[in-house]
C-alpha positions, 0 to 999 in steps of 0.5 A: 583923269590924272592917269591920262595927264600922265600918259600924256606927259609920257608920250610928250617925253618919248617924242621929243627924245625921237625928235632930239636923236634925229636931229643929233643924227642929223647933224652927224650925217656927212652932209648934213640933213641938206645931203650936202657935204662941207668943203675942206680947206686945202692948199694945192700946186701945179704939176710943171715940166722942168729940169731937175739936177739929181745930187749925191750927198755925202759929209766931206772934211775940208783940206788947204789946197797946199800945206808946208810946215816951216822948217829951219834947213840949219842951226842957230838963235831965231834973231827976228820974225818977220810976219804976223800970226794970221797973216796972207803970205807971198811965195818968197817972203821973208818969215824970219831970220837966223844969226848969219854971222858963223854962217858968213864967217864960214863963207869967208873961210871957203873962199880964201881956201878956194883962192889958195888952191887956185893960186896951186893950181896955177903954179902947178900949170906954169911948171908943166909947162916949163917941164913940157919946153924943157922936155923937148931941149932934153933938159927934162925927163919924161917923168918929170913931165909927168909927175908934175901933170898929176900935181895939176890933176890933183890942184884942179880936184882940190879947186872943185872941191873948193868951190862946193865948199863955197856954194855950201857955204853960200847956201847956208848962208841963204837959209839963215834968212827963212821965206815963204815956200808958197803962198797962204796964209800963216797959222800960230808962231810955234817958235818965238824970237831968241830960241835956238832953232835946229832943222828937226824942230818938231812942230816948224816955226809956223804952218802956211795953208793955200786956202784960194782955192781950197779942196774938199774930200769926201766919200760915197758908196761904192755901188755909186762908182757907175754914176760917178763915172758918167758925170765925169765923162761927161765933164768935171761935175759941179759940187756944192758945199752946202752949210746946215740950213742947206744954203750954198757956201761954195761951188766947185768941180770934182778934181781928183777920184782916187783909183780904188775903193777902200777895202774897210769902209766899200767907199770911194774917196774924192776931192773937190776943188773951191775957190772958196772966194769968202774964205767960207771954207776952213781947213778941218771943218766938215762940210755937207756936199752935194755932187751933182750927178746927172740932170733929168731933162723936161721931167713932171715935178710937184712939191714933195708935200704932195706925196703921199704913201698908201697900201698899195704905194705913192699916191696924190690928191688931183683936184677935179672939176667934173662930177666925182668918178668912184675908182676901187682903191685899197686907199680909201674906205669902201661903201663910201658915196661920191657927193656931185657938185664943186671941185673936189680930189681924186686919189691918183697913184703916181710913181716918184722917180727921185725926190728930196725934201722940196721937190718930187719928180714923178715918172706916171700918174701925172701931167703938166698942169694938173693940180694936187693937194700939198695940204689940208689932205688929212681929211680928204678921201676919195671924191671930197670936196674942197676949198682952194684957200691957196694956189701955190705957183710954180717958181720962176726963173731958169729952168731946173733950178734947185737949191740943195738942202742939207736935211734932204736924203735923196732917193735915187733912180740909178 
């Protein structure tokens, strides 16, 4: 009796070990034991048709417009200043003043010596005249007449000679007041009032930088010359500086490629002018630019996110409505079933002409209108099924507006 009681308890133990790994195995079934497989949640983009501005990056230094350094043209104390450290200049203004008195002094002297010899010259004149009647009534030689035309020969040199003096003496005098030469603004005084100032004043009295409008100068591989070359063919092509979340500080147009490549470096130098209308942009500040190289016109676009890389290259997940298709693909395991019903994706090989960090311009695999999986694609594989939780819609506005980013590192088709 106890040994069939036993056998019964043992029979009892096995089947609900049985019964417990069926469920177990069950439940690890994809699917599930309804032969149902759970949505995944993703969030999915519409592929639209639109303009894409292709950019060069590159790192650029920013440089005033103009730069004069301020220089004394003679000697003597610095009596006054007549600006503001930091202060916006006009071309002309008056910056500082030097001791005029010798150079006034020195401007009285030249013109009594000029009046002098002017007063020569003038006697000088009459008597050649004199000597010229005389000449003619045979009171005077020939060589008195002579004599006394090079006297006003050399009374007329001493009078020029005079009035370079005079306007060297005027000149002089001018510069013991000291203007502005352009227009900008001032940087740190270098010399305070009461020192002695010479014209090889090493550092200036003060810097003046043009920065409205400022320039820009950067660099870019030589195997970019070509590209570079079109844009300007085709007009002065736009630059953006960019700062390092990659918003716009300032826009500008290409003014100057320089004509020839450096030898050391295989780069080609540039400058881009900017208004520069808030003063965003500082002389010897490094700036991110972005050079707008051409414009890809009416071209298939999705969010970057979208892209995926596989074994056999780029990739996206199209979602589909209709009945799963299976297609062989390296991409996704082998031998797995397609589960019918709902909408689910499709492993799509695409090709990416150019993209950045928000935007990915596809060439083939693609139309307007279709639908891609920008997240939640960690779990999918070819024919799963999902869950739409958000449907990202194309931005509005003008068409082929982008925002260049500064973390973005294009891969350019060129």
């Amino acid at each position: 009796m106890s040994l069939n009681r036993r056998h019964v308890v043992i029979i009892v133990i096995i089947l609900s070990v049985i019964l417990i790994g069926y469920r177990l195995f069950s439940h690890r079934r994809p699917g599930g034991p309804t032969g149902k497989e759970q949505p995944i949640p993703v969030n999915v983009a519409t592929a639209v048709r639109k303009n894409v501005p292709i950019y060069l990056d590159a790192l650029g230094t920013v440089q005033a417009y103009r730069t004069v350094v301020v220089q004394p043209m003679i000697s003597g104390p610095l009596v006054s200043v007549e600006f503001h450290e930091g202060q916006d200049v006009r071309k002309g203004q008056l910056l500082a003043k030097i001791d005029p008195r010798p150079y006034r002094a020195a401007l009285d002297q030249a013109l009594a010596k000029q009046a002098q010899d002017e007063a020569t010259l003038a006697e000088a004149r009459v008597n050649l005249k004199r000597y010229q009647m005389l000449i003619a009534q045979k009171y005077a030689s020939a060589q008195q007449v002579s004599d006394q035309a090079a006297t006003v020969s050399e009374d007329a040199a001493l009078v020029k000679q005079d009035q370079a003096a005079v306007e060297t003496a005027r000149t002089n005098l001018r510069y013991t007041r000291i203007r502005a030469p352009i227009s900008g603004r001032t940087g740190i005084l270098q010399v305070n009032a009461g020192n002695i100032v010479t014209p090889s004043l090493s550092t200036g009295i003060v810097v003046i930088n043009t920065l409205q409008p400022i320039y820009v100068s950067f660099s870019l591989p030589q195997q970019d010359l070509s590209t570079v070359q079109k844009a300007i063919s085709s007009g002065s092509p736009d630059v953006v500086a960019v700062n390092r979340h990659g918003a716009p500080i300032d826009r500008g147009v290409l003014a100057v490629l320089d004509n020839q490549v450096n030898s050391s470096t295989g780069t080609l130098t540039m400058r881009a002018r900017f208004p520069n209308p808030a003063f965003a942009l500082w002389p010897g500040a490094f700036v991110d630019i972005k050079l707008m190289a051409r414009t890809d016109q009416n071209v298939i676009t999705v969010p970057a996110v979208a892209v995926r890389q596989g074994p056999e290259g780029s990739f996206v997940y199209l979602v589909s409505s209709g009945p799963p298709v299976r297609t062989p693909s390296a991409i996704t395991p082998k031998g797995t079933a397609p589960v019918p019903g709902g909408e689910h994706v499709v492993v799509r090989a695409v090709h990416v002409a150019y993209s950045n960090q928000s935007i990915a311009e596809i060439d083939t695999g693609l139309a307007a209108g279709d639908r891609v999986v920008t997240e939640g694609g960690s779990r999918l594989r070819d024919g799963s099924v999902i869950r739409i939780e958000q449907h990202h819609q194309p931005a509005t506005g003008r068409s082929g507006a982008h925002t260049p980013d500064k973390a973005a590192r294009l891969r350019r088709r060129i």
